[in-house]
N, C-alpha and C positions, 0 to 999 in steps of 0.2 A: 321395545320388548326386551326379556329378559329371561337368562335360562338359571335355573337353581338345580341343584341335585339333592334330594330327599330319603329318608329312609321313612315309611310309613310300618305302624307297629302292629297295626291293625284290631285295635282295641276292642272286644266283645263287652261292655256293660253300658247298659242303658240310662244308667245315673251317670258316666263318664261324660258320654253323648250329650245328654240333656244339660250339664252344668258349661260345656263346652258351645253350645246351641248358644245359650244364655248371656252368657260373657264373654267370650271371645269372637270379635269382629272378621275375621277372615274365616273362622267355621265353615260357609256356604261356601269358599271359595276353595278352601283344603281340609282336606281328611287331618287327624291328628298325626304328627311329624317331627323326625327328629330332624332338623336341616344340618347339610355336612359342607354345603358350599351354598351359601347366598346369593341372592341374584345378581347376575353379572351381565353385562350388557349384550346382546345377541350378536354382536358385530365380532365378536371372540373367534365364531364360527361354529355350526352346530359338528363338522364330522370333526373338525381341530379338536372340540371338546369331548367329543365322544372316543375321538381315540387318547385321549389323553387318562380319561377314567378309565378307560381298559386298562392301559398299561402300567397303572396307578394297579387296579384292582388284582391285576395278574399275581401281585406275591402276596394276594390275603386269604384267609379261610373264614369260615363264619365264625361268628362270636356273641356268646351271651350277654345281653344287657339286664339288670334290677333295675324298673323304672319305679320309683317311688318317694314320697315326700317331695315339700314345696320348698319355692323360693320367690320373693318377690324382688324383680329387677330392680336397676337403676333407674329404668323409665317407666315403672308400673304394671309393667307383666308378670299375672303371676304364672308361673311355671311349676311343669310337674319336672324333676329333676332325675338323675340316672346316680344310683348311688353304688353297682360295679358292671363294671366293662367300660368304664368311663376314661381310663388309661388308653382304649383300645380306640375311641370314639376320639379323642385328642391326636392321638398318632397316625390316623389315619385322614381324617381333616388339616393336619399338617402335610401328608402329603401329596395330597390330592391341590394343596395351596402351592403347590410347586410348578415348573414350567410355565405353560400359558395363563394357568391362571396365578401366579406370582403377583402378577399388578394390580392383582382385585383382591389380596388380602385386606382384611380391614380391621386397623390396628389400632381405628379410633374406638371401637366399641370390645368388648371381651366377647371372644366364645365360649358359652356356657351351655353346652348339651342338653335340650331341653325339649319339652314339648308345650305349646302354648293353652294353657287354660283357660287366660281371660286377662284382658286389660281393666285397670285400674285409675285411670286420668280422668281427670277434669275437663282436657282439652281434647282435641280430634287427633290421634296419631298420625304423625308427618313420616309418610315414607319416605319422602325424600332427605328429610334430615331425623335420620332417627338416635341423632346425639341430642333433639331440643330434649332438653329438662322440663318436663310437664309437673303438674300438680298431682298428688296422688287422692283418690278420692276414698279418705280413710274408713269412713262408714259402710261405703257397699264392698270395699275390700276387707273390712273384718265380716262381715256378713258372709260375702262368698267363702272368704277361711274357713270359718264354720261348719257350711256346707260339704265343702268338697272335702275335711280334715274326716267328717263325719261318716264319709264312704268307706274310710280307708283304704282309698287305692294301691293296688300292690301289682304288678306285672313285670315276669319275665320274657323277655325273648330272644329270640337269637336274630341277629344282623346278618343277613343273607342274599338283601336283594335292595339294589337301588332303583329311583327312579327318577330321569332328567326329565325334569318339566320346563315348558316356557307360559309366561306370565305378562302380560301387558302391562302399559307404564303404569297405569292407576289403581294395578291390583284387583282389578274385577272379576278377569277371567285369565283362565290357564288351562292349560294344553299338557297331557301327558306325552311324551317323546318319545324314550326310551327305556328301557329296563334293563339293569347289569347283575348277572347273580354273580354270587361268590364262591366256586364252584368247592367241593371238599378234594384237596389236596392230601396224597397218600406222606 
């Protein structure tokens, strides 16, 4: 098992939903999400980790994110991307990667602020090694381009509330934990 902490944005359009249904493989298993800490193995501790995000969250206030336009990863995700508050989103995933969770930074892969729209491979995405180089599958990713370029997604919101979820080895199922606001600070 494993615990992730998330920011859910909580997207209202029905063409978002629907292209997210379509192409991205973990849809049924999470709502649309910015992730701020990755999954980390549950043996960390769940109240070790919960007090650690509090204390993390204690000197922050809420903050606006622009979530718009794409990007397609190194390993065939494409992603809807955060084009400002994205400063805010770096600085604070830095330091929530501090103390306990220090040893589970991951510094093989980049963090890139994102929310997932769809995968793009040829092959089955390997959670456990998610540095393998897959094949990109260039047709149904310029197709999906297309699509989704064609919505013109555009959302802002403000970052206000987290959520510690735990998630099984194989990624099926998950468990909402807990919830952390960001309270407004005078």
């Amino acid at each position: 098992m494993y615990y992730a902490l998330l920011y859910y944005p909580r997207i209202v359009h029905d063409g978002f939903h629907a292209f997210r249904n379509k192409y991205e493989p973990y849809s049924g298993l999470l709502a649309e999400h910015i992730p701020f800490v990755y999954p980390v193995p549950e043996n960390i501790g769940k109240k070790a980790l919960e007090n650690h995000i509090r204390s993390v969250l204690l000197n922050w206030k809420p903050f606006s994110i622009h979530i718009s336009g794409y990007q397609l990863t190194w390993d065939n995700w494409l992603i809807m991307t955060i084009k400002e508050g994205i400063e805010n989103i770096f600085k604070l995933h830095d330091e929530l990667y501090t103390g306990i969770l220090s040893p589970h930074l991951r510094n093989d892969i980049p963090f890139i602020p994102h929310i997932a729209m769809g995968l793009f491979s040829k092959e089955k995405y390997d959670t456990d090694n998610p540095t393998f180089q897959s094949t990109l599958d260039e047709r149904k990713y310029q197709m999906a381009l297309s699509e989704v370029e064609e919505m013109q997604l555009d959302f802002w919101r403000t970052v206000d509330c987290f959520t510690l979820i735990k998630i099984n080895e194989d990624f099926t199922k998950r468990w909402d934990i807990d919830e952390f606001k960001i309270d407004l600070k005078d």
